[in-house]
C-alpha positions in Angstrom: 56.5 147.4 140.5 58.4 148.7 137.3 60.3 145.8 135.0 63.8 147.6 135.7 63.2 147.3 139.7 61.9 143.7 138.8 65.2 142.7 137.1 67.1 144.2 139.8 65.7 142.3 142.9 66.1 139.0 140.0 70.0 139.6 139.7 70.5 140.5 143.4 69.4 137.2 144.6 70.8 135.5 141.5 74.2 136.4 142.9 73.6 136.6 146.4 72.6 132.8 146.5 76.3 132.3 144.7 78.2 134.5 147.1 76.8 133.0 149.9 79.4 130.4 149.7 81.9 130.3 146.1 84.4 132.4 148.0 84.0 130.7 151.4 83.5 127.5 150.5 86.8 126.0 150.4 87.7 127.5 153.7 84.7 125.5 154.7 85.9 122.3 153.1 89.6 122.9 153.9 89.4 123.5 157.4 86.3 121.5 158.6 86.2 119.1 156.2 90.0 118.5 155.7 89.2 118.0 152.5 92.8 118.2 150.5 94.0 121.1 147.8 93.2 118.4 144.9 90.3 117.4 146.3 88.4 120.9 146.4 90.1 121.7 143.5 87.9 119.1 141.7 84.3 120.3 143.5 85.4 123.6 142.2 86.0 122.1 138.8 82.3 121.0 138.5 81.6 125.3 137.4 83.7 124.5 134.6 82.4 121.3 133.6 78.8 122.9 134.2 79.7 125.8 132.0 80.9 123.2 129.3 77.9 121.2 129.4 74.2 122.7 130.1 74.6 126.8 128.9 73.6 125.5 124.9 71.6 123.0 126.0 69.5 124.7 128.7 69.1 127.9 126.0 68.5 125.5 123.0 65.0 124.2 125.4 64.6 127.5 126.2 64.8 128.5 122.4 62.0 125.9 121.3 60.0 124.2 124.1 59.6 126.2 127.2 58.8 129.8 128.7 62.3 131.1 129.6 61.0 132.3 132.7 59.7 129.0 133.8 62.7 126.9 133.0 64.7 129.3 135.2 62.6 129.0 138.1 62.7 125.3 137.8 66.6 125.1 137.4 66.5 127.7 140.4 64.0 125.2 142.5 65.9 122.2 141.8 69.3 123.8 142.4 67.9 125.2 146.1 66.9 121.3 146.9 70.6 120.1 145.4 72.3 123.0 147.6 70.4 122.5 150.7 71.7 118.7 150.5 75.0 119.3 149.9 75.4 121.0 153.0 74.9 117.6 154.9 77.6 116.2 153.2 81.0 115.6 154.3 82.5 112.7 151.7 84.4 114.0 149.1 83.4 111.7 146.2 79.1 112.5 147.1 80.3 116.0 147.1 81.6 116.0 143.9 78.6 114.5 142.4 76.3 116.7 144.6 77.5 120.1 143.2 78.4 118.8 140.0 74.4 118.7 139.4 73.9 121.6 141.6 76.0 123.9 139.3 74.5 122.1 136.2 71.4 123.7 137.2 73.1 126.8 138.1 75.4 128.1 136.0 73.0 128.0 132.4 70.9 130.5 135.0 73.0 133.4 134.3 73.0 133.7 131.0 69.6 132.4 131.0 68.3 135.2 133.2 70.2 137.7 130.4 68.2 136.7 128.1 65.0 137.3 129.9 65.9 141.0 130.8 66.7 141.8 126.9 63.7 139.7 125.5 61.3 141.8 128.5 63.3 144.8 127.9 63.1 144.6 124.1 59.4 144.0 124.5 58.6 147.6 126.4 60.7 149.6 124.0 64.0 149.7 126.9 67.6 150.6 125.8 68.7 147.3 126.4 71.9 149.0 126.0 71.8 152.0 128.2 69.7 149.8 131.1 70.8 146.5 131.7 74.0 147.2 132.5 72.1 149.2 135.7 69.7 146.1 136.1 73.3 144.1 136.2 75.2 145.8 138.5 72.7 145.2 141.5 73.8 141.3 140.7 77.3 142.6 142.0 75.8 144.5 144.9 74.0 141.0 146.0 77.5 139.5 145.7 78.9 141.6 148.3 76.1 141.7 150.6 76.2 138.1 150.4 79.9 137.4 151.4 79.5 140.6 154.2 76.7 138.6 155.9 78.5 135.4 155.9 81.6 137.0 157.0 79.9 139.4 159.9 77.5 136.3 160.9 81.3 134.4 161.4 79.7 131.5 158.7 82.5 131.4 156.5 83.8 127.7 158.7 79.9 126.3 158.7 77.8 124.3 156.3 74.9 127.4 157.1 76.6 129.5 154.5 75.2 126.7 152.1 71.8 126.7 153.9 71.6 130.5 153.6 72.4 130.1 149.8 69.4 127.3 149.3 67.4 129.7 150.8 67.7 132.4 148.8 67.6 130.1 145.5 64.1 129.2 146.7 62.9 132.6 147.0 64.1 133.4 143.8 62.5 130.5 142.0 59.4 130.9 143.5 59.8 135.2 142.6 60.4 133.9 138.9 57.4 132.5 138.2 56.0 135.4 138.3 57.8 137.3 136.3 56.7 138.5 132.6 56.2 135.9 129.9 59.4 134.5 127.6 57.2 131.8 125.6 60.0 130.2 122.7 60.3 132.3 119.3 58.6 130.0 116.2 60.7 130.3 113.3 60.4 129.3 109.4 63.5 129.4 109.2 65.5 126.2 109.2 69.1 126.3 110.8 72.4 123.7 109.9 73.1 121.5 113.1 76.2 123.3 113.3 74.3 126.5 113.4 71.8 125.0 115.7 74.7 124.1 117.9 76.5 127.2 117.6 79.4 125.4 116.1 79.7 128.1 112.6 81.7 130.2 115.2 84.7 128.2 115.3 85.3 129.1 112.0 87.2 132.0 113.8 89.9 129.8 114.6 90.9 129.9 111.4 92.6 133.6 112.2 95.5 132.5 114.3 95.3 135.4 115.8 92.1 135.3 117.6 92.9 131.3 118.3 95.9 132.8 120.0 93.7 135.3 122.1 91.1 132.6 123.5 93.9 130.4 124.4 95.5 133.2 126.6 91.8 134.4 127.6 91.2 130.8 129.1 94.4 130.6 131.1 93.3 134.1 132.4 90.2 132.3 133.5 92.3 129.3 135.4 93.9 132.2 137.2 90.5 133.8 138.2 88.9 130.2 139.3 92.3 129.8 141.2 91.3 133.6 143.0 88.0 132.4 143.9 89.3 129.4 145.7 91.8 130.1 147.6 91.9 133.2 148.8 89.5 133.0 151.4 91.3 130.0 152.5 94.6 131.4 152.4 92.9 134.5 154.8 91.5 132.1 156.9 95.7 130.6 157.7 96.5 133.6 159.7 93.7 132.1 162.2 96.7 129.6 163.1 99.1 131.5 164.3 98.8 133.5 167.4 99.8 137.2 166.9 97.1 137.2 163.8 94.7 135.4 165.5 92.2 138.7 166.5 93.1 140.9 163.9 90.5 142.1 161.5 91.6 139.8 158.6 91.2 136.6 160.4 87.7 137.6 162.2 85.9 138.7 158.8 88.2 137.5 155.7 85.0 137.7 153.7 84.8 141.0 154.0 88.3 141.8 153.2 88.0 139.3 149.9 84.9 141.2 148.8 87.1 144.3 148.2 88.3 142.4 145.2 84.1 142.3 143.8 84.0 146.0 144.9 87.2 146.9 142.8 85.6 145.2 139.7 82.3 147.6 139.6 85.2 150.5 139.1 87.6 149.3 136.4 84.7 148.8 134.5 84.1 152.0 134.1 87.6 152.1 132.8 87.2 149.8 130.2 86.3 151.9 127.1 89.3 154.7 127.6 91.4 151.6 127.6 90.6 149.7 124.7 89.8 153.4 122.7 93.6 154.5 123.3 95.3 151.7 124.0 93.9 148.4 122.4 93.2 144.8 123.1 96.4 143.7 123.2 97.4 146.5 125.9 94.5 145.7 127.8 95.4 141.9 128.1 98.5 142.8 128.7 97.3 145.0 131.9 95.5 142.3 133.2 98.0 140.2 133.3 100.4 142.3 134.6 97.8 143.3 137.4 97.5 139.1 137.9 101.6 139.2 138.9 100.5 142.1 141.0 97.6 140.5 142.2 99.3 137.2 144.0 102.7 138.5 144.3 100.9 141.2 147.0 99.1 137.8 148.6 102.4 136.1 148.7 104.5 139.0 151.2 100.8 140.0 153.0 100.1 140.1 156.7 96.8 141.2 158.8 99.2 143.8 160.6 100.8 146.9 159.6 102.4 147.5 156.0 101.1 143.5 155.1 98.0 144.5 155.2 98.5 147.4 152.8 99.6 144.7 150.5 96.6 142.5 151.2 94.4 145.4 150.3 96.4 146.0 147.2 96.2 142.7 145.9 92.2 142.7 146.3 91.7 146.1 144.6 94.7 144.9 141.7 91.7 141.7 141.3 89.2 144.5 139.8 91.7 145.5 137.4 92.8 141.7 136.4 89.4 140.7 136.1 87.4 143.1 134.2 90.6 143.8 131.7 90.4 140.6 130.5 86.9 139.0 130.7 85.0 142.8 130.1 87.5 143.5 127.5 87.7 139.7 125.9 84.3 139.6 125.4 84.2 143.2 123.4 87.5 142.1 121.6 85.2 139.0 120.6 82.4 140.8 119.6 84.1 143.6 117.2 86.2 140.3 115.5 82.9 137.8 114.9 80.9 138.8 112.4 77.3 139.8 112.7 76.1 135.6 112.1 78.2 134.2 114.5 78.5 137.3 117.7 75.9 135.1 119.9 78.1 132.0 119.4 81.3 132.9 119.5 80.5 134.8 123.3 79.2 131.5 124.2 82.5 130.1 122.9 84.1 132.7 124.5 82.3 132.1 128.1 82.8 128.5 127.6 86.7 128.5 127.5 87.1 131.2 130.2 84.1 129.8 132.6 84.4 126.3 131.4 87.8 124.8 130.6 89.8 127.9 132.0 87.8 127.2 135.9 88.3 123.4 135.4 91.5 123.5 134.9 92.5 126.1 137.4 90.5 124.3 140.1 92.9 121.2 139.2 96.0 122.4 138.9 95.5 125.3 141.8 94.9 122.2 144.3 97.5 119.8 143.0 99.9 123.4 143.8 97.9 123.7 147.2 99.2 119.8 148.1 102.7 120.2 146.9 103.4 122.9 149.1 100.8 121.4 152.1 103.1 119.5 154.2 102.4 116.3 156.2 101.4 118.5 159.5 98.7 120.2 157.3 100.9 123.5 157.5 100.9 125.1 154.0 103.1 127.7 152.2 101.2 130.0 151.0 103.8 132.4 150.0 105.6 130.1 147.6 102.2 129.2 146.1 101.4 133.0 145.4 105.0 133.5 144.2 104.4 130.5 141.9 101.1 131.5 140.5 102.7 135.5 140.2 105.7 134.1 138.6 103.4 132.3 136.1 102.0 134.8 135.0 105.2 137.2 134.0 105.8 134.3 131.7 102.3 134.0 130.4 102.5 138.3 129.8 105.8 137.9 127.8 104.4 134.7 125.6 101.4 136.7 124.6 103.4 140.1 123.9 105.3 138.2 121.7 102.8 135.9 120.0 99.7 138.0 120.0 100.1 140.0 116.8 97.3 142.5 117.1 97.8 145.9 115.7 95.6 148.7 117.5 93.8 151.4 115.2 
């Protein structure tokens, strides 16, 4: 088996364990559970706090004590254990807990499992450059097969969608022990705490400018966490009323969310005209714009007729909202950090999008999700999308005015 077809089976079932059930969770939790907005809004919070927490740590053990590839297989065996558990549970507080550890061992796995492909690739003489991106992709592709089997095998209301996800975490710790050797690099060379810690980097703060930009890329992220949480949940409503109740939307809402992933792998692509002609700033600017676009579509759709369209819409607009500001962040980041302090400042990057900017979107998304949640359990979901769309206008207009770039 080559290493390239190695990698790819590696980042299919990385993702297709997480698919399994980060979009249809808090369907799960909302309608069987009864959990409230605020209350999955804090379970979803523990990605964020995860992201914060265990990435530098998990890659600082990985730098100087262990094989890579064994630590990842561990994290992956004790996160299928974690996983499998918390699909028993149906207390909010053990939940919390639960998952909180769960994603502790599972969110440091993905850039952890980076690193292995370019240390491997590296090894065998592989355009890391020209071929990971290849190897990646396939993590997408286990994504989407992952919500279309939940969605077609009608699990997006059942704890299995958890159970299918432990599952595939245990094959794929068990699949990484064998795969090729990442012993730690020894080095002579002695680092500064604050370079051990990766700390040097926020010496970029120091350029308003880019402080500016990570502020604005982190409330991008709460928008993105606030996405993954509710939609599905929001598709699932329609189940409620009558004249919805067999259309295609309510039957498999999965599949219709995972037009959003599709979208993603083909605004990529678009990326580098964008930033070449246009600039960061423009870029941002897009994706915010396609963010209004994004939940003002949710807010006036409908499983029937010309609704639908604008369901539709709104996924494909995600592709565009997502990828122009993470893809496009993280490049922006990489061209302004200089050649000492790239690996840090995309992990400080990562940490404000993926850490503080899910943590505080999973909050503030489910206190929005109460407000307008009514003492019947009946919830306004257009007034939450107009809200969020609305948001955002006024988040595009502060940047335009404070962001100060000047393309070249």
């Amino acid at each position: 088996m080559s290493i390239n077809l190695r990698f790819k089976i590696m980042q299919f079932l990385q993702f297709f364990l997480w698919g399994s059930w980060l979009i249809t969770f808090g369907s799960y939790a909302f309608h069987k559970l009864h959990f409230s907005g605020s209350e999955i809004g804090a379970v979803y919070s523990t990605l964020g706090i995860a992201s914060i927490i265990t990435p530098s740590i998990v890659g600082a053990i990985a730098d100087k004590w262990i094989n890579k590839e064994r630590l990842y297989a561990i994290l992956h065996l004790c996160g299928s254990i974690l996983l499998f558990k918390v699909s028993f549970i149906t207390n909010k507080d053990q939940m919390f807990w639960f998952m909180l550890i769960n994603m502790m061992c599972y969110m440091p796995t993905i850039p952890l499992g980076y690193s292995i492909c370019y240390d491997v690739l590296t090894r065998n003489n592989i355009n890391c450059t020209t071929e990971f991106p290849k190897i990646r992709v396939w993590g997408t592709v286990g994504f989407i097969v992952a919500m279309w089997t939940i969605s077609l095998s009608h699990l997006e209301l059942s704890p299995l969608q958890l159970h299918i996800g432990a599952a595939a975490q245990l094959i794929l710790a068990i699949y990484s022990f064998t795969l090729p050797k990442c012993p730690p690099v020894k080095s002579n060379q002695k680092k500064t705490l604050s370079e051990a810690l990766g700390l040097d980097a926020l010496s970029l703060f120091k350029d308003k400018n880019i402080l500016i930009f990570m502020i604005f890329a982190m409330i991008l992220g709460m928008a993105s966490q606030t996405s993954n949480i509710w939609t599905d949940v929001f598709l699932h409503s329609f189940d409620h009323i009558a004249k919805y109740k067999d259309t295609f939307v309510t039957q498999y809402p999965a599949i219709i969310a995972s037009i959003a992933t599709i979208s993603e792998t083909a605004f990529i692509v678009a990326i580098p005209f964008f930033l070449k002609k246009y600039g960061i700033k423009t870029v941002m600017l897009i994706s915010m714009f396609a963010w209004v676009v994004r939940f003002g579509f949710l807010a006036i759709g409908t499983p029937e007729s010309i609704g639908m369209i604008f369901i539709i819409l709104s996924m494909i607009a995600y592709g565009c909202a997502f990828d122009f500001f993470n893809i496009s962040g993280s490049i922006y980041i990489n061209n302004v950090a200089t050649e000492k302090t790239r690996a840090s400042a995309q992990g400080i990057f990562l940490t404000l999008v993926n850490g503080f900017g899910f943590f505080f979107g999973s909050h503030l998304s489910g206190y929005l999700v109460d407000y307008y949640t009514s003492e019947n359990n009946a919830t306004n979901w257009s007034s939450i999308w107009l809200v969020c769309s609305i948001t955002f206008i006024v988040v595009a207009i502060l940047f335009k005015i404070m962001f100060k770039h000047k393309h070249t």
